[in-house]
C-alpha positions in Angstrom: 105.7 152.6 113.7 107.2 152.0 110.1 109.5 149.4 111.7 105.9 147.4 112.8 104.4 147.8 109.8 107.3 146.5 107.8 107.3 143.6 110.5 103.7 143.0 110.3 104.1 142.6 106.7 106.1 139.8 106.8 103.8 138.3 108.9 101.1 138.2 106.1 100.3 134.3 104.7 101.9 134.2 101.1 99.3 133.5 98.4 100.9 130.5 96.8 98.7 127.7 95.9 98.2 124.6 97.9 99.5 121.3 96.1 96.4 119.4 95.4 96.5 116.1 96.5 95.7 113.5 93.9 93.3 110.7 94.7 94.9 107.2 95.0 92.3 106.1 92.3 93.7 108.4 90.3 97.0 106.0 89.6 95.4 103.1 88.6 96.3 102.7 84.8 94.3 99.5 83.9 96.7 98.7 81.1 96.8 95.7 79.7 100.5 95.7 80.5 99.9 94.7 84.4 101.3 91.3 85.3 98.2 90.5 88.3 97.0 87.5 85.5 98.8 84.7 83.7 97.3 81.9 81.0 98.1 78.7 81.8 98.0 75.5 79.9 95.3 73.5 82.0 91.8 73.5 83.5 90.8 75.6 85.9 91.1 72.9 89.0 94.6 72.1 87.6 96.1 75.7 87.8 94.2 76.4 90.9 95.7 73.0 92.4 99.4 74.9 90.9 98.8 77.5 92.8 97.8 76.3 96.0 101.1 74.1 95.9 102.9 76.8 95.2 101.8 79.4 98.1 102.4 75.8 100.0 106.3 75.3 98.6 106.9 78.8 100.4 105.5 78.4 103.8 102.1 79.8 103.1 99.2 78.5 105.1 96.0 77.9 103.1 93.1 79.6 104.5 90.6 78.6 102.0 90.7 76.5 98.5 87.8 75.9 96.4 86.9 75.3 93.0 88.7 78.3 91.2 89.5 80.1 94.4 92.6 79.8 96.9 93.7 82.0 99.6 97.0 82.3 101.5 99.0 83.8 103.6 102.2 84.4 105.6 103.4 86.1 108.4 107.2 87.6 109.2 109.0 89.3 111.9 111.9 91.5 110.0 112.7 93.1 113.5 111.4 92.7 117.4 108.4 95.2 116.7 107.7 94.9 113.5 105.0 91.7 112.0 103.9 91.7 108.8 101.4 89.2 107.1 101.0 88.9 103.2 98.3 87.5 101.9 97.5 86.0 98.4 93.9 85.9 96.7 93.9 83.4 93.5 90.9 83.5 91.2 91.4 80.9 88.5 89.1 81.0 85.4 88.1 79.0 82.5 89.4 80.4 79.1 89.5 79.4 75.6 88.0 76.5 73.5 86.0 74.0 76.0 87.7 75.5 79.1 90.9 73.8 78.3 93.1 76.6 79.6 92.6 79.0 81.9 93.5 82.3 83.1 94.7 82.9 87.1 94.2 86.5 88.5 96.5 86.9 91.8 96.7 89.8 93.7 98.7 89.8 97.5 98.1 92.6 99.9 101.0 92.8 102.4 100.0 94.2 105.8 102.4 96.0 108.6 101.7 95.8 112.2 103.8 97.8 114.9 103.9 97.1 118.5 102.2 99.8 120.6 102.9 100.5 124.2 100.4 101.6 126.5 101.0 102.6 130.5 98.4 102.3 132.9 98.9 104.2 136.6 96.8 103.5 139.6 96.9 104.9 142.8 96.4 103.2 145.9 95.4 104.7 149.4 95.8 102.7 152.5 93.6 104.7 155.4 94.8 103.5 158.8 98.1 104.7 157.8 97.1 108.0 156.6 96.6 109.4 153.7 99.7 107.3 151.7 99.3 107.1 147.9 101.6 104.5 146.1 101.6 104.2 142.4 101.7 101.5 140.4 102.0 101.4 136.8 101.9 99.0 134.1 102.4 98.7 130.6 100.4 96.6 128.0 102.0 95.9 124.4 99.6 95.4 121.3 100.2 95.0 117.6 98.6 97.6 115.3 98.2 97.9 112.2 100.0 100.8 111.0 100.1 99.9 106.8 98.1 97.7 104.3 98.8 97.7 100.4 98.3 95.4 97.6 101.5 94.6 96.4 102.5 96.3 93.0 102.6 94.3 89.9 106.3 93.4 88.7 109.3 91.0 89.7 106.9 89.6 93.1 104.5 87.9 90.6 106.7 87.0 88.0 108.6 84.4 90.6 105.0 83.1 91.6 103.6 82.5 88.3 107.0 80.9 86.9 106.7 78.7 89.8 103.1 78.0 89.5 103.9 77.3 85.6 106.8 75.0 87.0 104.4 72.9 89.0 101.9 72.8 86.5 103.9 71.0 84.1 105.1 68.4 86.5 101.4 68.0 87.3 100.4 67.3 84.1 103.5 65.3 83.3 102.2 63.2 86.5 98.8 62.4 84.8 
């Protein structure tokens, strides 16, 4: 009996505390240190116009470009399963003395999709024979989306906007 009570005992849940889980909002810093904006030296139309021929340079297709507004994106294939699609959102705004420069917000949200297999059976019975059951499966493959995340602020956006500064100056050289 003591050796069942010393075994039950072990059995009891430990009282340690559960890790709390911290809420995603929770590590967004809103410093003014984050690199999602650059000022440029030209209108609003003219930087826009930079980055639309920058997302272009790269292979992006434009989905939409208005005044002080272009969206992108891209898909890849690292492996045979595996698509992912990044996307680019550029909100172009006018800043400073008589909107002579402006400001371009860009934020790109990479999205993962994985290939998903799913089998179907059927059965089929065939009556003059007899009770004779053949099965007959199939499979059907469909991409799901398995991860979506804006990408992080650093090295990803400091190619872009050098690029979109690149083309701005050969823009305006062009004028």
């Amino acid at each position: 009996m003591l050796t069942a009570a010393l075994l039950g005992g072990c059995a009891l849940p430990q009282s340690s505390p559960t890790p709390r889980k911290t809420s995603v909002y929770q590590n967004e810093r809103f410093n003014s240190d984050e690199t999602f904006s650059r000022l440029f030296d030209g209108s609003v139309d003219e930087t826009c116009e930079a980055a639309r021929r920058a997302l272009l340079s790269q292979g992006y297709v434009i989905n939409s470009a208005k005044s002080g507004l272009v969206n992108g994106s891209k898909r890849f294939q690292p492996d045979g399963e595996v698509h992912v699609e990044i996307s680019f959102n550029v909100v172009c705004v006018p800043d400073g003395k008589n909107a002579q420069i402006a400001t371009a917000y860009v934020s790109a949200q990479q999205d993962r999709y994985a290939i998903k297999k799913s089998s179907n059976a059927t059965s089929i019975g065939v009556s003059a024979i007899g009770s004779i059951s053949v099965p007959l499966s199939s499979s059907q493959d469909s991409m799901v989306k398995v991860a979506s995340e804006t990408i992080p602020a650093g090295e990803f956006y400091d190619r872009y906007f050098a690029l979109m500064q690149k083309l701005l100056r050969e823009q305006l050289v062009e004028q």
